[in-house]
C-alpha positions as CSV (number, residue, x, y, z in Angstrom):
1,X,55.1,117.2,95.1
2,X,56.7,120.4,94.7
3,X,59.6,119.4,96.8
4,X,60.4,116.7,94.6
5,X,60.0,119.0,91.4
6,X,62.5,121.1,92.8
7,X,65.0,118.1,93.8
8,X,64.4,117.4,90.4
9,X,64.9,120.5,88.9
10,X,68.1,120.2,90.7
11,X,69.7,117.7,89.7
12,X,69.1,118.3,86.1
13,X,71.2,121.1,86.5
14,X,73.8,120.0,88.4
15,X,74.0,116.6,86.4
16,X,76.1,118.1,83.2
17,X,78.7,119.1,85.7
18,X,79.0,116.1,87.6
19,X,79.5,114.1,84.3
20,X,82.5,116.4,83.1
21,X,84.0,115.7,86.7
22,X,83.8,112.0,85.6
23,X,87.9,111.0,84.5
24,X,87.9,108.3,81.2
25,X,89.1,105.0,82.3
26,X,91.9,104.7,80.5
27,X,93.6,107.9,81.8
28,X,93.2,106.3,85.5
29,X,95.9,103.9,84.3
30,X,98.7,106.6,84.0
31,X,100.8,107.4,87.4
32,X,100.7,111.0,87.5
33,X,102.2,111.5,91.2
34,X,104.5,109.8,93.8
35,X,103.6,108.8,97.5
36,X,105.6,108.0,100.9
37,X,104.1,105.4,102.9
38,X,105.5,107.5,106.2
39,X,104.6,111.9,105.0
40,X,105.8,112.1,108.7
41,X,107.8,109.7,111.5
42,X,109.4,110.0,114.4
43,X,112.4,107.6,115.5
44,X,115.3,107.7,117.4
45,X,118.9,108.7,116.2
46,X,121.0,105.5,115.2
47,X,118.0,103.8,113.9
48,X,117.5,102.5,110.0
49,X,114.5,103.8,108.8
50,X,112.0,102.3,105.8
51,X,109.8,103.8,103.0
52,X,107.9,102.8,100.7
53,X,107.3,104.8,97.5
54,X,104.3,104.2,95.7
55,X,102.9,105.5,92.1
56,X,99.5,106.6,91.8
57,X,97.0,107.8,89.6
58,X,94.2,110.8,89.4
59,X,92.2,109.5,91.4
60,X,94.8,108.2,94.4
61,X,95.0,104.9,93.1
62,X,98.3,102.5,92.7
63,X,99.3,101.8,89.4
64,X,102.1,100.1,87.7
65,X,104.8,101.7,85.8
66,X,104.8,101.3,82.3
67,X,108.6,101.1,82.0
68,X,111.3,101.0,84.5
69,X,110.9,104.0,86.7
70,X,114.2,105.9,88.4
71,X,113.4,107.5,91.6
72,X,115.6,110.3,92.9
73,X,115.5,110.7,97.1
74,X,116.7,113.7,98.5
75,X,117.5,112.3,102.5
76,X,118.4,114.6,105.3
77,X,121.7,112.9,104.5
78,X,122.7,112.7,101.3
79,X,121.1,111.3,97.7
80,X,120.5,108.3,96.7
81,X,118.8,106.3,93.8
82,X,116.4,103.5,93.2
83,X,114.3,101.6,90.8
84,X,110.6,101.1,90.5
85,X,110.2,97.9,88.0
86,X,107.9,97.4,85.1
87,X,105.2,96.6,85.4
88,X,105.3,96.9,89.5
89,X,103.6,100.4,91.4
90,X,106.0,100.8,94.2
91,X,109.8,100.5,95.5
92,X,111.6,100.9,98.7
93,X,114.9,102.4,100.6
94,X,116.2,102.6,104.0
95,X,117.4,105.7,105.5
96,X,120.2,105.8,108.8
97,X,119.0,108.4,111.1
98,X,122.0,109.9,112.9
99,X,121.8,113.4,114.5
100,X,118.6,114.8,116.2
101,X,116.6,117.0,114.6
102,X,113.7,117.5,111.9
103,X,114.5,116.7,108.5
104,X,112.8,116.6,105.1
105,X,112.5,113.5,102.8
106,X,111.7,114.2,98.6
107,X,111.4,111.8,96.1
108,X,111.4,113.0,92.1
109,X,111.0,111.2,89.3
110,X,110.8,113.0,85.8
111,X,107.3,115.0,85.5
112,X,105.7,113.5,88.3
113,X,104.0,115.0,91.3
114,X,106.8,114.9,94.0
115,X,106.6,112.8,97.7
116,X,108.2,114.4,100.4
117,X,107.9,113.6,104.4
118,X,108.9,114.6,107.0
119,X,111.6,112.7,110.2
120,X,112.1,113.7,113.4
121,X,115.2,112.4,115.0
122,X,114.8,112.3,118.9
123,X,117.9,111.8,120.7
124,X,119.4,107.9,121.3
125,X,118.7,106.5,124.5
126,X,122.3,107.0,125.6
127,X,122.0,110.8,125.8
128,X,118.6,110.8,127.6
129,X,120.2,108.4,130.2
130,X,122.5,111.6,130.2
131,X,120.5,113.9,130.6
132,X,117.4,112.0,132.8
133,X,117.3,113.4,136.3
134,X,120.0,112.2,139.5
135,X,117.4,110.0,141.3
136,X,119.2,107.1,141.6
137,X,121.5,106.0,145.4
138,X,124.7,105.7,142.6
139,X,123.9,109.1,140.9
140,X,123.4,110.6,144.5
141,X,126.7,109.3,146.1
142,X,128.3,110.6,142.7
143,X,126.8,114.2,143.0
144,X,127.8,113.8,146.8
145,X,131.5,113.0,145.9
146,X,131.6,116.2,143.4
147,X,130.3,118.6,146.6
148,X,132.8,120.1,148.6
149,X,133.3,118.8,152.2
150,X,134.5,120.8,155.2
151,X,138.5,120.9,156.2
152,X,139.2,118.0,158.7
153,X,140.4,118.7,162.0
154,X,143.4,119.9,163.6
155,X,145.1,117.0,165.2
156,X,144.9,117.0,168.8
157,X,147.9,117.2,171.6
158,X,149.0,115.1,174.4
159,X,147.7,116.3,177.8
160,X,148.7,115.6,181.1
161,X,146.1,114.3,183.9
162,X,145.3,117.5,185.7
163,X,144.3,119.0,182.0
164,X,142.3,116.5,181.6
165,X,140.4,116.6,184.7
166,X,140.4,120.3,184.3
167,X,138.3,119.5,181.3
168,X,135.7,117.1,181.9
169,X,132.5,118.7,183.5
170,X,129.8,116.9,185.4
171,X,128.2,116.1,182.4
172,X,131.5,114.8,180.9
173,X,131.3,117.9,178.1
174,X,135.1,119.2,177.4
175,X,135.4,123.0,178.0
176,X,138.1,125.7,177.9
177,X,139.9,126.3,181.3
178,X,141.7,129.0,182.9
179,X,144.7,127.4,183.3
180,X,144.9,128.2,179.2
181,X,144.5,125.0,177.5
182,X,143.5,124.9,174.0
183,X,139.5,124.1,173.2
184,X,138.7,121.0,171.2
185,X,138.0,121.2,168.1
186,X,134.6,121.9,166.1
187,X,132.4,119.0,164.7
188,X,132.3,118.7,160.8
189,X,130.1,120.9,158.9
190,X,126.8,119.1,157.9
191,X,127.0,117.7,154.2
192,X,123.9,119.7,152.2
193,X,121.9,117.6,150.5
194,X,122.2,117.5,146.4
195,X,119.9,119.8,144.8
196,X,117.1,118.7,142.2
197,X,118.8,118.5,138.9
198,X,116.6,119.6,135.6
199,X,114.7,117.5,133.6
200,X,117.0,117.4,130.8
201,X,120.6,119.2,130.3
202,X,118.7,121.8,128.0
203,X,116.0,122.2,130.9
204,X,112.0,121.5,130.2
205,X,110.6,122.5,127.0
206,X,109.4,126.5,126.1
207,X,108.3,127.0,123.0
208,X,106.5,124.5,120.5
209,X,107.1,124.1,116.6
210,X,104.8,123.9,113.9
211,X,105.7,121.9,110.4
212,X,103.2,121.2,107.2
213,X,104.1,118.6,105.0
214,X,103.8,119.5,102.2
215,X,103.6,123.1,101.9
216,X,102.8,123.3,98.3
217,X,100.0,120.6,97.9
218,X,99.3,118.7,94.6
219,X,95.8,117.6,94.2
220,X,95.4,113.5,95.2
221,X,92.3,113.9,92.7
222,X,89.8,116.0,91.2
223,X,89.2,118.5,93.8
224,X,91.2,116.7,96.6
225,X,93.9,118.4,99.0
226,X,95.7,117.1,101.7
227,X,98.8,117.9,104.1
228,X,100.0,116.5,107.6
229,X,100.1,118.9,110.3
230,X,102.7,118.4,113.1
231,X,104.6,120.2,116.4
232,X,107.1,119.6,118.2
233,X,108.0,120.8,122.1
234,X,111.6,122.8,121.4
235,X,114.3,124.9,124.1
236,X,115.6,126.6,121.8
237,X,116.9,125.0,118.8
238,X,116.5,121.6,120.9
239,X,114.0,119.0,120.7
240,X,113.0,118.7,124.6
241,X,110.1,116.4,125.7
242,X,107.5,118.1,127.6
243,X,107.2,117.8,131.2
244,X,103.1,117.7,131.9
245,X,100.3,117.1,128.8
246,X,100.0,120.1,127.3
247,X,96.8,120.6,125.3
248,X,97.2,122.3,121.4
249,X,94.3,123.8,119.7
250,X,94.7,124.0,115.6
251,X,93.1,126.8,113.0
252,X,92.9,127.2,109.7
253,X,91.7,129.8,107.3
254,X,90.6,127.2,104.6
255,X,90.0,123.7,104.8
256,X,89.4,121.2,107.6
257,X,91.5,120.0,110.3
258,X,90.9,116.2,111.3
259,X,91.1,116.7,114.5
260,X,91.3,120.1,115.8
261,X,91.9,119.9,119.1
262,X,95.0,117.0,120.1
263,X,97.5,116.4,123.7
264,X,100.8,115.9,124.1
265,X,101.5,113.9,126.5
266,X,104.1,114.4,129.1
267,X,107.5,113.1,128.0
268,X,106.6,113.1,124.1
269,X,108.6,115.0,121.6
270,X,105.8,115.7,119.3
271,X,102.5,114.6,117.7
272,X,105.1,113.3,114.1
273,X,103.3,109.5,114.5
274,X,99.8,110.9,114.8
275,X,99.6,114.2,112.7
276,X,96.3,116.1,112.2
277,X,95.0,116.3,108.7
278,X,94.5,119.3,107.0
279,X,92.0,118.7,103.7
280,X,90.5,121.1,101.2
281,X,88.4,120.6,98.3
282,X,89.3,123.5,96.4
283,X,92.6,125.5,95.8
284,X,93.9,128.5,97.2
285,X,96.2,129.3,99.7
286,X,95.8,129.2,103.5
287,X,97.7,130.0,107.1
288,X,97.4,127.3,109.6
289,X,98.5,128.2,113.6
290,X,98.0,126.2,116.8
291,X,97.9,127.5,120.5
292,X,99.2,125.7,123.8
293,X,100.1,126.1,126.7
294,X,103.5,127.2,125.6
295,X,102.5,129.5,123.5
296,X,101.8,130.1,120.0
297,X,103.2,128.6,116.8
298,X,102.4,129.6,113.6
299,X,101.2,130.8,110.9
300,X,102.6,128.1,108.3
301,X,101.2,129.5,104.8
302,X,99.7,125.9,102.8
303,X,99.6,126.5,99.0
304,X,97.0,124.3,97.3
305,X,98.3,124.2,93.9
306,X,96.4,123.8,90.5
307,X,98.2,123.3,88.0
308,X,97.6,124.8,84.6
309,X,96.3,122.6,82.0
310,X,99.4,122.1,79.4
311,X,97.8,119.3,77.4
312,X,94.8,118.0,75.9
313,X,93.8,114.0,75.8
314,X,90.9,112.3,73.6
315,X,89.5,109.3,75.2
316,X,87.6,107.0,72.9
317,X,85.5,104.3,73.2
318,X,85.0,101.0,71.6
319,X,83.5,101.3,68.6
320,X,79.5,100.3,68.4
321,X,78.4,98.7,65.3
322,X,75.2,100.4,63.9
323,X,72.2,99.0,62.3
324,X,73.2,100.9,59.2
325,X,76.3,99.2,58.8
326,X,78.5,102.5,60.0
327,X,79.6,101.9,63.8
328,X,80.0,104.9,66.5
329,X,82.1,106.0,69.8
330,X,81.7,108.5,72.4
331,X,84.3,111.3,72.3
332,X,85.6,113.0,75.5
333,X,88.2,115.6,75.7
334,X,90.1,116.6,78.7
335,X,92.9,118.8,79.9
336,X,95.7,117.8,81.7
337,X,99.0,119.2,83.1
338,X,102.6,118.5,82.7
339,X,102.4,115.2,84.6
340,X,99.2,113.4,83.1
341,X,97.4,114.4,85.9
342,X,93.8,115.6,84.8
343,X,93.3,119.4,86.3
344,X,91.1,122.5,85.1
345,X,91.7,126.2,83.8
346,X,89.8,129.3,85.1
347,X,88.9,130.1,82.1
348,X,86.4,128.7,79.2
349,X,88.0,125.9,76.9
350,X,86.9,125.7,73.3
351,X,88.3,122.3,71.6
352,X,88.5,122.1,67.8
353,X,88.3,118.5,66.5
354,X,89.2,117.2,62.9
355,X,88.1,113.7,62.0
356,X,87.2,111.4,59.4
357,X,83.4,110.3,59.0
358,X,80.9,112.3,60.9
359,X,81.3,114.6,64.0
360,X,77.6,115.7,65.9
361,X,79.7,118.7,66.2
362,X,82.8,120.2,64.9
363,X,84.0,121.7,68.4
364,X,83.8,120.7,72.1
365,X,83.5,123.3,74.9
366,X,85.2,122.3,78.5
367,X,83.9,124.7,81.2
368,X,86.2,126.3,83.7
369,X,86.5,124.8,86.6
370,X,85.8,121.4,84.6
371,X,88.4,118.5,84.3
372,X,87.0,117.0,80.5
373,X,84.2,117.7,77.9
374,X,80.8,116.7,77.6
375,X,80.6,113.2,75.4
376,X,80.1,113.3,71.6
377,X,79.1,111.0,69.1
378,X,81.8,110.2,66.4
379,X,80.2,108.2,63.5
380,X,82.2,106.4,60.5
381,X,82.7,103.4,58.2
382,X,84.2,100.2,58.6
383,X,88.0,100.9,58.2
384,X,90.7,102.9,59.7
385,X,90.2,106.5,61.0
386,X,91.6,109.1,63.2
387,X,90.2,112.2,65.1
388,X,92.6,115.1,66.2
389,X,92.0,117.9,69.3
390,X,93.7,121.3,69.1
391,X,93.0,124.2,71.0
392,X,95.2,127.1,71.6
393,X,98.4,126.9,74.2
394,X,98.1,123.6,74.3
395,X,99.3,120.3,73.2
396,X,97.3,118.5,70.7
397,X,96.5,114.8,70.5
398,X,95.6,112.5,68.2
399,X,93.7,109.1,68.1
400,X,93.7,106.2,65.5
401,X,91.5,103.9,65.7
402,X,89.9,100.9,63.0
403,X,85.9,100.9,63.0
404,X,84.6,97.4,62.3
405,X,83.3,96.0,58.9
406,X,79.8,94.8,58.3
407,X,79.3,91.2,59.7
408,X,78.3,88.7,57.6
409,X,78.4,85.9,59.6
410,X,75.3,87.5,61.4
411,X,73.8,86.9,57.7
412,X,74.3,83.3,58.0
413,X,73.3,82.4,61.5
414,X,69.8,84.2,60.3
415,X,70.2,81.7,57.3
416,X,70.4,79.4,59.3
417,X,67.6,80.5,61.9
418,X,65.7,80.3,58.8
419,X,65.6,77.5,57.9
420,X,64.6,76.0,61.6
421,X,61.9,78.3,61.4
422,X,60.8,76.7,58.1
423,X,60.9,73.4,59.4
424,X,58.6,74.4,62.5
425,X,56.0,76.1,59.6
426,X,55.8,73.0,58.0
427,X,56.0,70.2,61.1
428,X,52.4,69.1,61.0
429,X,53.5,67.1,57.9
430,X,56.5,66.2,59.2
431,X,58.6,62.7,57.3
432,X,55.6,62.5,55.1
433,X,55.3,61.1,51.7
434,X,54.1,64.6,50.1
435,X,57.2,66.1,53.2
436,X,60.3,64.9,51.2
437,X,58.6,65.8,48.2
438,X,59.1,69.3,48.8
439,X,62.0,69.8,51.7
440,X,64.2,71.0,49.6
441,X,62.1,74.0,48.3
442,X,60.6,74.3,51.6
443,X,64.0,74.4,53.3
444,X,66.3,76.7,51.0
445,X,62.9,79.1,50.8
446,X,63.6,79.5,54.6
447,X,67.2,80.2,54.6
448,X,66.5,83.0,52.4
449,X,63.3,84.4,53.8
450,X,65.6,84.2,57.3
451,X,68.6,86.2,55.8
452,X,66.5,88.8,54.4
453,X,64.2,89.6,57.1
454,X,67.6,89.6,59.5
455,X,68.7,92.8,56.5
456,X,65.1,94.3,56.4
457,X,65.3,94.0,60.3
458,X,68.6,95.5,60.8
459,X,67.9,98.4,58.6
460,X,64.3,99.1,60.1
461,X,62.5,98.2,57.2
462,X,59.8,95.2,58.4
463,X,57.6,94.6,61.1
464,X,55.5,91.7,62.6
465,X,51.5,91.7,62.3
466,X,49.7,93.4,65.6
467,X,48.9,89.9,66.8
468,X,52.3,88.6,66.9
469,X,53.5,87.7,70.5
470,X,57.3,89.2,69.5
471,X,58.4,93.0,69.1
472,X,61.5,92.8,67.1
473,X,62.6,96.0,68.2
474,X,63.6,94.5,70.9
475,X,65.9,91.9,69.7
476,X,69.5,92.8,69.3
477,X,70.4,92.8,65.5
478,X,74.2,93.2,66.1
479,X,74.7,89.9,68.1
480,X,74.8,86.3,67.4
481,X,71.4,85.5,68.8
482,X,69.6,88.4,67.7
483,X,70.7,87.4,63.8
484,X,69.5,83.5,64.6
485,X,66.5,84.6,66.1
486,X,65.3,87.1,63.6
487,X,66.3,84.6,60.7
488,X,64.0,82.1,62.7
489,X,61.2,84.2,62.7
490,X,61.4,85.5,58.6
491,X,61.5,81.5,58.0
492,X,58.5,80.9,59.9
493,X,56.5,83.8,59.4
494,X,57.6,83.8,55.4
495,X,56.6,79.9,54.9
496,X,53.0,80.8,56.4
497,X,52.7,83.8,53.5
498,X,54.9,82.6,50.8
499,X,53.6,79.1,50.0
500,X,53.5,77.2,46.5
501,X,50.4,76.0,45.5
502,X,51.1,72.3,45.7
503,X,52.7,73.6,49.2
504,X,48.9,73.6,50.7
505,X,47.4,70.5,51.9
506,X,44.6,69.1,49.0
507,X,40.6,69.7,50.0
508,X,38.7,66.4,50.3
509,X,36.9,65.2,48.1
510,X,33.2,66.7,48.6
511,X,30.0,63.9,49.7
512,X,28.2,63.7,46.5
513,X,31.2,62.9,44.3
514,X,31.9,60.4,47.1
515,X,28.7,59.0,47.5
516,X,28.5,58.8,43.0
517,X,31.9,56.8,43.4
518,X,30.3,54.3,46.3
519,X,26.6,53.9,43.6
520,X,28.9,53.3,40.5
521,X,30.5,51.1,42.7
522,X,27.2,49.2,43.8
523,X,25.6,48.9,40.5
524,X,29.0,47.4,39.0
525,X,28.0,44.4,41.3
């Protein structure tokens, strides 16, 4: 039992803050930021390359543009410019990749959140068959051809026969005699064998390289952070694939890493198609390093940004009618920056709100640390009206809106609910003689008995007897079927206690006067 108090206890306090966290529908359909299908890719130089850029909305959500949309995309390259459509949420572009090498992708457009990405350009397949290692019989007879051989021979004389014997030994080997003849000449120099060559003309990778895209991170949504983290294996200022799997361990000194811990596999650039995710649900800055076997990398400062609140937004409801007649909406207030997007101040809020009608209060607070208001009630009469929000530094807004007038069809359904209930009052003489006599009365009496109990009803001024099988507090008086129903019951109830006196059925005649009529009628004979 006390462990349940306390989970209640604490959730009562925490429930107010969870509420302001909640973002107004209709501020969800606003693109505040822009997003590249591919934040990082790897590809290989010579190749066209596609993106997709798509709008979204506070909550990391695609939305449509409201008007056409001009996108401006800064390439590795060059610029170039292209169009999102009304009424669509995203566009595309190609991009040539032509020289090796990391580059950075940024789209703008106006106030919005930038996209940027991240492309690493591996070398063509023409310069690693280059560069990939002289294995092959061709690539060996090649390297053989480039080596240098020994001298040939001197050419050799004309001897006579006695030389010749004079030269031949029992085991027919040629050696020098004394009679001065020259010695043979030496056999050719053994050809060395071609030496390994390296993995690649820039040799096997040294060092690796660590990128964050982005560094400056813009919130996805109310208390949401994320960035791509990648490396790349480098010889100096050259992409080289590595050699063996070498193993890379990530750290951060905020936020979470998804996963921590990755391989790179022998003969892979980098880790730019898988990258680990770095997430954080609150801003700040942070350092971010990873450690391999070929050393250390690192630190790349991340900046999770919140931006200051510039602006201030009303979001109104739909106006409710009342069973006065008046009608009411809830009124939020919350802060947003220079985009749309919704975002929070270190500091205590206070809102000052004008507005024709009747405000619960004349000021709204928004906590720090809190994205909107608390809801409040804004009551008023049928017709137009408008409520303003100031507070100081930042842009004010205003919302018009028309509150509804009192419907008075609802007073005729009731009317008309009514007068079925007084024709259920009075069914037990039902197309009678004495009936027809009296529908008229009995059926205009009910109309009106209907209508005004719907008004008594709506305003709270009638109730049922104790014994009546229907609570009228619970019907509806502001719809259709509320109105007929509560007309039905004032015509049925109201002909039971409103009721003319030729309305009530006539007593019967009593035994004596009817036995007197049956004598008189006896002694006439």
């Amino acid at each position: 039992m006390l462990r349940l108090t306390g989970i209640l206890v604490w959730f009562l306090t925490l429930a107010p803050a969870l509420v302001s966290q909640v973002v107004p529908k209709e501020l969800l359909s606003i693109p505040t930021r822009l997003e590249l299908n591919k934040p990082t890719t790897e590809v290989k130089a010579g190749t066209t390359v596609s993106y997709t850029v798509t709008l979204k909305n506070a909550q990391d959500q695609a939305v449509a543009a409201p008007s056409n949309l001009q996108l401006e995309i800064e390439t590795p390259t060059g610029q170039k410019t292209v169009m999102v459509p009304a009424g669509q949420s995203s566009a595309n572009f190609t991009w040539q990749a032509q020289n090796s090498g990391v580059g950075r992708m940024t789209v703008r457009s106006g106030t919005l959140h930038p996209a940027s990405g991240l492309v690493l350009v591996a070398p063509s397949p023409k310069a690693e068959l280059l560069m990939a290692p002289l294995s092959h019989p061709v690539a060996a007879i090649a390297e053989m051809a480039r080596t240098p051989q020994a001298p040939p021979p001197p050419p050799q004389h004309h001897l006579g026969m006695g030389g010749a014997a004079g030269m031949r030994t029992a085991g027919g080997a040629a050696k020098a005699t004394a009679g001065g003849q020259s010695p043979p000449p030496p056999p050719p120099a053994p050809v060395a064998a071609p030496s390994p060559a390296p993995a690649t003309a820039l040799g096997q990778a040294k060092t690796i390289q660590l990128f964050v895209d982005p560094a400056s991170v813009y919130p996805k949504g109310p208390n949401q952070w994320a960035a791509k983290i990648s490396i790349a294996a480098m010889n100096q200022d050259a992409l080289v694939p590595v050699s063996t799997d070498v193993p890379i361990h990530f750290t951060t000194t905020s936020g979470q890493l998804s996963p921590s811990d990755i391989v790179l596999p022998a003969g892979q650039l980098s880790n730019f198609e898988h990258p680990v995710q770095l997430t954080s649900d609150h801003y700040g800055k942070t350092a971010v390093n990873a450690v391999s076997s070929l050393g250390m990398a690192g630190p790349a400062e991340v900046d999770y940004l919140q931006p200051l609140p510039s602006q201030l937004r009303l979001s109104v409801t739909t106006p409710v009618l009342a069973g006065t007649g008046s009608s009411t909406v809830n009124v939020e207030v919350c802060l947003l920056d220079e985009s749309g997007a919704v975002t929070s101040s270190d500091q205590d809020m206070q809102v000052t709100l004008t507005a024709s009608g009747q405000l619960a209060s004349p000021t709204l607070p928004i906590p720090h640390g809190s994205y909107c208001s608390s809801p409040m009630v804004w009551t008023s009469t049928s017709g137009p009206a408008h409520i303003r929000a100031e507070a100081v530094g930042l842009k004010a807004d205003t919302q018009n809106l028309v509150f509804p007038s009192f419907p008075w069809y609802f007073v005729w359904l009731a009317a008309g609910g009514g007068l079925l209930g007084a024709l259920v009052s009075s069914s037990g003489d039902l197309f009678s003689a004495r009936w027809w006599s009296h529908t008229w009365r009995g059926l205009v009496l009910g109309a009106i008995l209907g209508a005004l109990f719907y008004l008594f009803a709506r305003f709270g001024a009638i109730a049922l007897p104790m014994n009546s099988p229907v609570n009228i507090q619970n019907i509806p008086v502001v719809s259709g079927v509320g109105a007929l129903l509560l007309g039905f019951l004032g015509g049925l109830y109201g002909r039971k206690f409103w009721q003319k006196e030729d309305d009530k059925p006539q007593p019967p005649a009593p035994p004596i006067a009817r036995g007197a009529a049956g004598g008189a009628e006896g002694g006439g004979d």
